[in-house]
C-alpha positions in Angstrom: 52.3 -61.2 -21.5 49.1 -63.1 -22.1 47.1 -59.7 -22.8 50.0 -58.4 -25.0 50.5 -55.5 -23.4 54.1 -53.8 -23.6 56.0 -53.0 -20.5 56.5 -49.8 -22.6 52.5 -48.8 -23.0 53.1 -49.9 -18.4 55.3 -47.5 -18.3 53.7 -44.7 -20.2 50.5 -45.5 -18.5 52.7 -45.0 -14.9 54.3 -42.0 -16.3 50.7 -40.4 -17.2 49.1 -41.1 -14.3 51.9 -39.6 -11.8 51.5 -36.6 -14.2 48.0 -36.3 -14.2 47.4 -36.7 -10.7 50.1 -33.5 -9.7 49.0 -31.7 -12.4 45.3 -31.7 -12.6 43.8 -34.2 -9.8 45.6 -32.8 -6.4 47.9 -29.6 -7.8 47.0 -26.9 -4.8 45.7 -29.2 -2.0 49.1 -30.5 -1.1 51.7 -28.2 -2.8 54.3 -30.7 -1.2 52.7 -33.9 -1.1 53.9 -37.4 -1.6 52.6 -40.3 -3.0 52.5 -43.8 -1.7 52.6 -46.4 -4.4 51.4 -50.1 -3.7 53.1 -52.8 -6.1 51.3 -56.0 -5.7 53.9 -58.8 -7.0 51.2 -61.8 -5.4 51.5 -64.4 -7.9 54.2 -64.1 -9.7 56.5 -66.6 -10.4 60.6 -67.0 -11.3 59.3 -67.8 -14.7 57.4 -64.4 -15.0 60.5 -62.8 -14.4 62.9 -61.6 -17.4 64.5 -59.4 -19.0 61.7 -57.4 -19.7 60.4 -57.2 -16.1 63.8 -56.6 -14.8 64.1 -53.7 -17.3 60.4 -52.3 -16.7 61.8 -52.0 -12.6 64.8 -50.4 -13.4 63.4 -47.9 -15.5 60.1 -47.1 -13.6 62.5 -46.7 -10.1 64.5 -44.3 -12.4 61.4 -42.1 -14.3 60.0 -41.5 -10.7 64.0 -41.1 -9.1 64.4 -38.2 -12.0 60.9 -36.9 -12.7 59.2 -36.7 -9.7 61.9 -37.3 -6.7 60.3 -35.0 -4.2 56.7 -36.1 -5.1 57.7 -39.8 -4.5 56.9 -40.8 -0.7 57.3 -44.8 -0.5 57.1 -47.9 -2.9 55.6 -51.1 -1.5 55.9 -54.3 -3.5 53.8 -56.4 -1.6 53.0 -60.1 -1.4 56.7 -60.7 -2.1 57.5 -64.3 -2.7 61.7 -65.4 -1.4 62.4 -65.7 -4.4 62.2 -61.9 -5.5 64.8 -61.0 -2.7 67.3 -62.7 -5.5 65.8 -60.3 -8.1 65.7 -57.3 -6.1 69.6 -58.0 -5.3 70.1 -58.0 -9.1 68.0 -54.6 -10.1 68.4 -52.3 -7.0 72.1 -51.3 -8.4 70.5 -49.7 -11.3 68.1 -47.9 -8.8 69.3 -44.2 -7.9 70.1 -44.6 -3.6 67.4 -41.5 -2.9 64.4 -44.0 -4.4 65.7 -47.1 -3.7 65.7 -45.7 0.3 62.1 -45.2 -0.7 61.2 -49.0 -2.1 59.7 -51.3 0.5 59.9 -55.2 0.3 57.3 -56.4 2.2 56.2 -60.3 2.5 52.2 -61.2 2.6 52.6 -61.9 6.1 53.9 -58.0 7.1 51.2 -56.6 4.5 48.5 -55.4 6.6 51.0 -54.3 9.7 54.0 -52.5 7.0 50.8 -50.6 5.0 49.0 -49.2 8.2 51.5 -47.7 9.4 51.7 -45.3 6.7 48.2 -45.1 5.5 45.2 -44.7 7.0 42.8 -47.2 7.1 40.1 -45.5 5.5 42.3 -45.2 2.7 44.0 -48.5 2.3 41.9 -50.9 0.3 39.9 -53.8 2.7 42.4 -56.6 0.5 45.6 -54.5 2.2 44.2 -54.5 5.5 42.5 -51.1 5.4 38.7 -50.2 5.7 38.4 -48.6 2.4 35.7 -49.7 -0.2 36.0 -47.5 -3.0 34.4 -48.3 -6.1 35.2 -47.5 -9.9 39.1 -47.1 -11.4 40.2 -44.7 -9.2 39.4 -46.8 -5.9 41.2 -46.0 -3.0 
């Protein structure tokens, strides 16, 4: 909120992205591939959370549910404070059963444990638990 940016221009940005990487990034090398999404929630507090945020999860669970539900491997949301279980109760309804199979709650103590044993650690970022270094945007 601070940097005015609109949970809409989030979730074009998501939207673009996904599509970009199948598309032009990775199309042949893994023809059935599936993508691993990391959420980071560290930080934020009940206060962050309303309406809007509620409405950005709901609609980014359904986008990748309807749009890409065969390209979309697991969603961590990491560094989960107790008090997100509450909100999580309150949005996963509105969350199609295929992807909400597919989203992971995982506190900051079960980070580095939950991540590696999906990922590699030369591809999970060092602050996940993983070996990898990457530099630039694209990181690891």
């Amino acid at each position: 909120k601070e940097s005015n940016i609109k949970m809409e221009e989030v979730m074009m940005h998501t939207a673009f992205v996904t599509e970009y990487f199948w598309t032009h990034e990775d199309p042949s090398r893994f023809p059935d591939g599936r993508m691993v999404r990391i959420l980071d929630v560290q930080g934020v507090e009940l206060m962050d959370v309303d309406s809007e945020m509620l409405g950005f999860i709901r609609d980014v669970g359904f986008m990748l549910g309807h749009c890409y539900p065969e390209r979309q491997g697991l969603i961590f949301i990491v560094n989960v404070p107790s008090m997100f279980y509450g909100i999580w109760r309150l949005v996963s309804p509105f969350i199609r059963p295929v992807t909400r199979k597919k989203i992971k709650l995982v506190p900051a103590a079960n980070v580095k444990e939950e991540l590696l044993q999906v990922i590699d650690a030369e591809n999970l970022p060092v602050e996940y638990g993983g070996t990898c270094q990457c530099p630039g945007p694209e990181g690891c």
